[in-house]
C-alpha positions, -999 to 999 in steps of 0.1 A, spaced: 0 0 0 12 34 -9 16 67 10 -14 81 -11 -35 52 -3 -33 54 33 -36 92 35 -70 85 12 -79 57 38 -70 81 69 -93 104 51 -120 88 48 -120 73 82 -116 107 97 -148 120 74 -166 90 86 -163 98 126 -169 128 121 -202 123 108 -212 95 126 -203 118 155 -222 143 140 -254 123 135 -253 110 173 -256 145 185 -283 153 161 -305 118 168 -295 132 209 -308 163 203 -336 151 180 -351 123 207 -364 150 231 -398 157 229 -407 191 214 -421 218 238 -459 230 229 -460 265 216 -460 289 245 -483 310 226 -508 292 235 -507 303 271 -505 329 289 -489 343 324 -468 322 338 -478 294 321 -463 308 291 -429 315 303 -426 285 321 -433 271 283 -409 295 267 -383 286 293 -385 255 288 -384 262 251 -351 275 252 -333 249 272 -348 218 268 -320 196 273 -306 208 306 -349 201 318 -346 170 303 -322 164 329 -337 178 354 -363 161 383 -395 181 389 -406 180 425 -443 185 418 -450 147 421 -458 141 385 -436 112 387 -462 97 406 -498 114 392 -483 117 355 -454 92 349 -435 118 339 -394 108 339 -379 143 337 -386 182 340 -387 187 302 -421 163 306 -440 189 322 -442 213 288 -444 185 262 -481 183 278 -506 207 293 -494 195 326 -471 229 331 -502 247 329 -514 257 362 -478 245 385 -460 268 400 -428 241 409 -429 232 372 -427 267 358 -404 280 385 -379 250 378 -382 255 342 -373 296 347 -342 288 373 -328 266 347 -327 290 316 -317 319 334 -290 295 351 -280 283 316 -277 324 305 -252 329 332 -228 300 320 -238 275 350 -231 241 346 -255 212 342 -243 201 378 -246 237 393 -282 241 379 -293 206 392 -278 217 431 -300 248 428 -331 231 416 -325 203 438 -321 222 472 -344 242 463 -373 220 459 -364 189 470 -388 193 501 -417 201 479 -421 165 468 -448 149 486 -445 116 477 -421 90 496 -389 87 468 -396 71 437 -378 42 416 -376 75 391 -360 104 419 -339 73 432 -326 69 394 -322 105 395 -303 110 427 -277 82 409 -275 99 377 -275 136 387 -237 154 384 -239 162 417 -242 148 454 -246 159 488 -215 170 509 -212 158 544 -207 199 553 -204 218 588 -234 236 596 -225 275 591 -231 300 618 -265 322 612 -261 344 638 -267 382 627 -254 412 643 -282 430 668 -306 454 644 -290 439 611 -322 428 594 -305 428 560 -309 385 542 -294 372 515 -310 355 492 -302 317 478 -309 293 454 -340 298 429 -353 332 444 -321 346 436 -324 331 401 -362 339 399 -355 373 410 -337 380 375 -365 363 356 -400 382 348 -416 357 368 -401 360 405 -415 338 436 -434 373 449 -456 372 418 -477 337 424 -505 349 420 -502 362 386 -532 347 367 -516 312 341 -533 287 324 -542 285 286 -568 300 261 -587 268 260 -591 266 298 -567 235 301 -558 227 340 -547 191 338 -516 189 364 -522 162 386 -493 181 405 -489 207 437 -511 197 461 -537 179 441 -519 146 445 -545 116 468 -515 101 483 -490 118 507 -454 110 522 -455 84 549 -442 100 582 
């Protein structure tokens, strides 16, 4: 074999994994489920949608502590908006708006799941699930065995600091303050089976 034909062979090979490379990231990116159309929605529903719109791979690997693992069979964040579910949830919307303005600020996959995590992880009201147990193993981060810091304040210093998603919401146009600003959808759709609608609770 000459020096011509293996430079052609090294080519080629080369060209091959590249696209075969190529193509895995594209069938990755094309397996996720699309979002509905925010526009169909309106308050927070609709930029929970459009959040969720814009990064739907880091909510696809994301857990959503509204219990629609249980009432839904949802397996990740992302199915929340692929359905009506999103519609009238506060946790599902809120996670959905942490994550994109995380993903804006250059955070990590691992740093957006700590947030979410900590943040809602004592929403859930379910007992843990064969699905949040497979998510615990698979998420990029885990819990530090960490030394409780000290709280204490100075006398008269009433300022707080705040952590985790409000601090995130609070650059979002939907912060934690504004609950009550009216969601749902133009056809009147309200079909989470999620926050506080659930039949079962956590066992004590």
């Amino acid at each position: 074999m000459t020096e011509r034909q293996r430079a052609a062979i090294g080519i080629s090979l080369g060209a091959m994994l590249t696209f075969s490379l190529g193509a895995f990231a594209m069938d990755a990116k094309e397996q996720l489920k699309p979002v509905l159309n925010p526009e169909k929605y309106f308050g927070k529903a609709k930029l929970g949608y459009m959040a969720a719109q814009r990064c739907p791979e880091i909510c696809a690997k994301l857990f959503c502590y509204c219990g629609c693992d249980v009432t839904d069979e949802h397996g990740s964040l992302l199915d929340c908006f692929t359905s009506d579910h999103g519609v009238d949830c506060y946790i599902c919307q809120e996670e959905a708006l942490v994550a994109l303005q995380m993903k804006k600020e250059g955070k990590s996959l691992a740093e957006i799941q700590k947030v979410i995590d900590q943040s809602y992880e004592k929403q859930y009201p379910f007992d843990a699930t064969e699905i949040l147990l497979k998510y615990r193993r698979e998420r990029l981060w885990q819990p530090q065995t960490e030394k409780p810091s000290s709280q204490g304040k100075a006398p008269g210093n009433k300022e707080t600091k705040k952590s985790g998603a409000d601090k995130y919401l609070d650059n979002t146009s939907s912060a934690m303050g504004k609950r009550t600003l009216p969601s749902g959808s133009a056809s009147g759709a309200n079909l989470g089976g999620c926050c506080g609608k659930h039949g079962a609770k956590k066992s004590k």
